[in-house]
C-alpha positions, 0 to 999 in steps of 0.5 A, spaced: 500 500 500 502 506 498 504 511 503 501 518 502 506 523 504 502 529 500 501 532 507 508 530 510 511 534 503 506 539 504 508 541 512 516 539 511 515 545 505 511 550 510 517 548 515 522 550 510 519 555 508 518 559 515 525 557 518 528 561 511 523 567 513 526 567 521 534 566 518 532 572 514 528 576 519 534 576 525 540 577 519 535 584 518 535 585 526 542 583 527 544 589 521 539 593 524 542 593 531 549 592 530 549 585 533 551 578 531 549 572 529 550 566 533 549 561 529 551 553 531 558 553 525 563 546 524 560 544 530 561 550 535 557 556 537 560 562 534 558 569 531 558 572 524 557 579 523 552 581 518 555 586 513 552 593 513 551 592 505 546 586 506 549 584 498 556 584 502 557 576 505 557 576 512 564 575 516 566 571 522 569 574 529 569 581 528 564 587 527 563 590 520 567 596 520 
């Protein structure tokens, strides 16, 4: 018997969608407040300072001067 995973796609998709949408949100956030991101990188903590200029990538360690 086939397994009906349309539902299962259906919220894994909505699921992606909305961890894109909070990723995009606290980049902004951190650009707006001058504060980092802690994210989880090579398997430790660490914090990357968005880019002033959001097409600029964003740099590890440092604030963007």
């Amino acid at each position: 018997m086939p397994r009906d995973v349309t539902d299962a796609d259906h919220s894994l998709r909505d699921i992606e969608q909305a961890l894109r949408r909070a990723a995009a949100n606290a980049e902004k956030l951190a650009r707006e407040t001058g504060t980092p991101l802690v994210l989880w990188q090579d398997g430790r903590v660490v914090e990357v300072w968005p880019a002033i200029d959001s097409s600029m990538p964003m740099r590890p360690g440092q604030p963007p001067q």
